[in-house]
N, C-alpha and C positions, 0 to 999 in steps of 0.2 A: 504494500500500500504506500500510497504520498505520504507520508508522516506528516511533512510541513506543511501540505493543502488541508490536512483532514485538521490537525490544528490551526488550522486560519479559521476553517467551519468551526471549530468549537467556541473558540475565544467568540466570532460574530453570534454566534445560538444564544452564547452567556451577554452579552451586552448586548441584544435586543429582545432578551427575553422570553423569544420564541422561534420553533422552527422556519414560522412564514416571516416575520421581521429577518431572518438570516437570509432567506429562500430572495429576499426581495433585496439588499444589501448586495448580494453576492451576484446576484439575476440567475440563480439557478435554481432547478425545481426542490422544492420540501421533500417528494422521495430522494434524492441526492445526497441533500443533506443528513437524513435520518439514516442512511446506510451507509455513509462515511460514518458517523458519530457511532451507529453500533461497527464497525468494524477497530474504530479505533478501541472503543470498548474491549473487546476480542483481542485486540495487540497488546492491551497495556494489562489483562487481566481482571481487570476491575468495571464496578459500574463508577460512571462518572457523575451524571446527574438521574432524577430520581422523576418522570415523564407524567401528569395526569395531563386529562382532557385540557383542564384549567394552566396548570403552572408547573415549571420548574423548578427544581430544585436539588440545589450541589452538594451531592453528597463531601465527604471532609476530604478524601481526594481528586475529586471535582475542583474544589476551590483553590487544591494545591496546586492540582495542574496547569486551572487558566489562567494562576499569577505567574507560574514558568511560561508557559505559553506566550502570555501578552509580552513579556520581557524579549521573549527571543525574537516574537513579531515586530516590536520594536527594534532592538538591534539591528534586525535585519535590512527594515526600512531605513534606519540611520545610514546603514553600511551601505547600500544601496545609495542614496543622497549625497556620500563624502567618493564616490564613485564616480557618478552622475557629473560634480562639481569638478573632480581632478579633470574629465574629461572635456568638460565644457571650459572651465579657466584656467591658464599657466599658473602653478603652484608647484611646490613641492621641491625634491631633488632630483636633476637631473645629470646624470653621470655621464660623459661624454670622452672616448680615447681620441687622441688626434695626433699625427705625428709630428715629432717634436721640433724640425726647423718651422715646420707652415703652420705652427699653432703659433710660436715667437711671433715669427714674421709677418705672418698674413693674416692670421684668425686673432691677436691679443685684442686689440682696438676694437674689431666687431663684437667678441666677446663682451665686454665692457659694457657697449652701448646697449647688445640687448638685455646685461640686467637692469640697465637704467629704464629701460622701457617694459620692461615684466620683473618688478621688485617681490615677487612671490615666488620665483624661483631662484632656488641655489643650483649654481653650478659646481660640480663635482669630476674638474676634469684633469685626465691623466696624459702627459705628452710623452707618447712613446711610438718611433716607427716601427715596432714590431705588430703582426696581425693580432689581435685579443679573439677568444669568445666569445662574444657580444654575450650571449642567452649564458655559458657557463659561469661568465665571472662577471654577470650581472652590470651591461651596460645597458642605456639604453640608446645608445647612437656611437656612432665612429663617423671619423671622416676620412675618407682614404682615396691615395691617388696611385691612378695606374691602372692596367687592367686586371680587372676585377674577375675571381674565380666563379666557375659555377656553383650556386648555393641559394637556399632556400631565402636568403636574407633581399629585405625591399631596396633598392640602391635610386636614387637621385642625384643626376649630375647638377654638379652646382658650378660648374666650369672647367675650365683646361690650363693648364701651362705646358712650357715650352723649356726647353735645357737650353745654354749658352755656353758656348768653349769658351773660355776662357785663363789666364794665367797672369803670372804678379809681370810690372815690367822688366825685373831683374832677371824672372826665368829667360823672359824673351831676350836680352840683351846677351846672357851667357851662351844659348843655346839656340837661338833663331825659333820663328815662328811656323809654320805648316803653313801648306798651301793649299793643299788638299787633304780630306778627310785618310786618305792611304797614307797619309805620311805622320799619321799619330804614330806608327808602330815604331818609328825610330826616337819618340819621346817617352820620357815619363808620364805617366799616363795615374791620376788618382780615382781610384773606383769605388763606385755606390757598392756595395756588397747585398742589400735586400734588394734587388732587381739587376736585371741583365746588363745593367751600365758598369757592376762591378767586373767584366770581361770583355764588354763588346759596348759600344755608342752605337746610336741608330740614327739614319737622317733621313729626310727624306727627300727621292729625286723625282723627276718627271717619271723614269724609269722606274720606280717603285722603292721599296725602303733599300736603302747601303746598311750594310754592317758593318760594322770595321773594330777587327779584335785591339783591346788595348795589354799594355802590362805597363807594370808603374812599382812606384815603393813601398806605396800605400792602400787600401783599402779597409773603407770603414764603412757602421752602417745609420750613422749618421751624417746629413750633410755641412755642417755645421763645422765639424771636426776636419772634413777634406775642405772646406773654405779657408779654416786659420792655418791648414798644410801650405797649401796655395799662395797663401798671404806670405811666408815665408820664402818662397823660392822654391818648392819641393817638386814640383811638379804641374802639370797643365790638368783642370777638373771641366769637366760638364754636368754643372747645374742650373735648376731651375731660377727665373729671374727675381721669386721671393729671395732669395739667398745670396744671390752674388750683385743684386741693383747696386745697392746704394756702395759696394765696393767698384764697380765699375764705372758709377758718376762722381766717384770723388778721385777716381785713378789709380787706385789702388790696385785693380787688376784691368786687365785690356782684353777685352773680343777676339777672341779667332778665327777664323773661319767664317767669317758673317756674310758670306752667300750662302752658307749650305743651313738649312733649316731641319733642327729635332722634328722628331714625329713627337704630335701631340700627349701628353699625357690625363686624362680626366681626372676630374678632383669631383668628390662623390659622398652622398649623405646615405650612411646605409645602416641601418635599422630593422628588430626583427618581423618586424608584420605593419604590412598598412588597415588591417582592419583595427574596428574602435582604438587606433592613434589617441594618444593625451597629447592635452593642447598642449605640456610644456615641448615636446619631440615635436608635432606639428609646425607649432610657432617658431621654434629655433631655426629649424630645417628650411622655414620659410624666409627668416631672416638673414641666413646666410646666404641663401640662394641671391636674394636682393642684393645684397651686400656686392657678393662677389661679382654678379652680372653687371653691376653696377661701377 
């Protein structure tokens, strides 16, 4: 039997007093009612209330049970409404992984602005370019770039970047600059290690994407760490224009290559279900989207 239906029926029977006050409450028929209430009877062992023509009346586990009853009908309904709410208004915690240069560089400031614009939620986020669990270790969003495995999880592009060669101007002056993408192999070469750039750069031709194998001194799986390599004279890196701008507009390092164009890489809001979404993942997801298209 519904346990939870059959005591919705009892609690309504005890608070209007009779079968047809419940029958008409609930809009269902008085036999309905009367063969839930004897079944729950039958489940729980006991009689519960005491039936004439005229009136009711709650025998002393009768009145135990519709004061547990109405309690939990209530919880239930609260819990239901703090539900209701989470889904309808940004509240709450929201835990977010992002990786760790493009959350510095590119997500800190939008960050910011949308607690200012939704002060009911906390953000709870963690900068790591490593892939997480979303659903095992309990996030409720990531943002990640590059192409994306197949998997059960919702994804939302929220834009693209692009890699830049580039190197300090001491490297160039010691060791000349390439002229072509083939001529990395006789350079040091610093590699991304969490994607295929820790061995090979990819660009893209008329002809379709170039590979071209690198090796180098270094390889890490940060880009952050191959930037301040870089910065020293270590070697020639291809990253993304969050990472290496504002060292290339102050001169700190100089463009390589600047005919040949990286293949795009998407940057992506992915989360585990679009169904009944809470506004705080809703809203975020939305405001970054803005942000960055922007």
């Amino acid at each position: 039997m519904d346990l939870f239906n059959a005591m919705r029926m009892y609690v309504a029977v005890v608070d209007g007093g009779s079968f047809a006050a419940a029958a008409d409450k609930l809009e269902i028929s008085r036999a309905m009612i009367s063969k839930q209430i004897q079944k729950l009877e039958e489940h729980l062992g006991t009689r519960l209330m005491n039936r004439t023509t005229r009136r009711l009346s709650l025998t002393e586990t009768g009145r135990a049970f519709y004061d547990r009853s109405q309690q939990i009908l209530q919880d239930v309904e609260e819990a239901e409404q703090v539900a209701g709410d989470l889904t309808r208004t940004p509240q709450g915690v929201l835990r977010v992984t992002i990786p760790l240069s493009y959350g510095q560089h590119r997500l800190a400031t939008i960050i910011g602005d949308y607690t200012q614009a939704y002060p009911e939620v906390q953000l709870d986020i963690a900068l790591s370019d490593r892939k997480v669990d979303l659903v095992e270790d309990g996030f409720d969003l990531a943002v990640r770039i590059g192409e994306l495995p197949q998997s059960d999880l919702i994804a939302r592009k929220l834009g693209g970047v692009r890699s830049i060669v580039c190197a300090s101007p001491g490297y160039v002056a010691r060791h000349g600059a390439p002229n072509t993408p083939q001529e990395l192999g006789g350079h040091a070469c610093l590699g991304y290690s969490l994607t295929g750039s820790g061995t090979d750069w990819r660009f893209e031709t008329p002809d379709g994407p170039l590979v071209v194998p690198i090796t180098g001194p270094i390889r890490a799986d940060n880009g952050d760490i191959i930037r301040l390599a870089a910065l020293s004279g270590a070697g020639i890196l291809f990253q993304p224009h969050f990472i290496v701008g504002a060292d290339l507009a102050a001169g700190r390092l100089v463009q390589l290559l600047p005919q040949w164009q990286s293949a795009e890489l998407g940057v992506y809001a992915v989360y585990p279900s679009r169904k009944h979404l809470s506004a705080k993942v809703r809203t975020f997801v939305d405001f970054l989207a803005a942000a960055l298209t922007g």
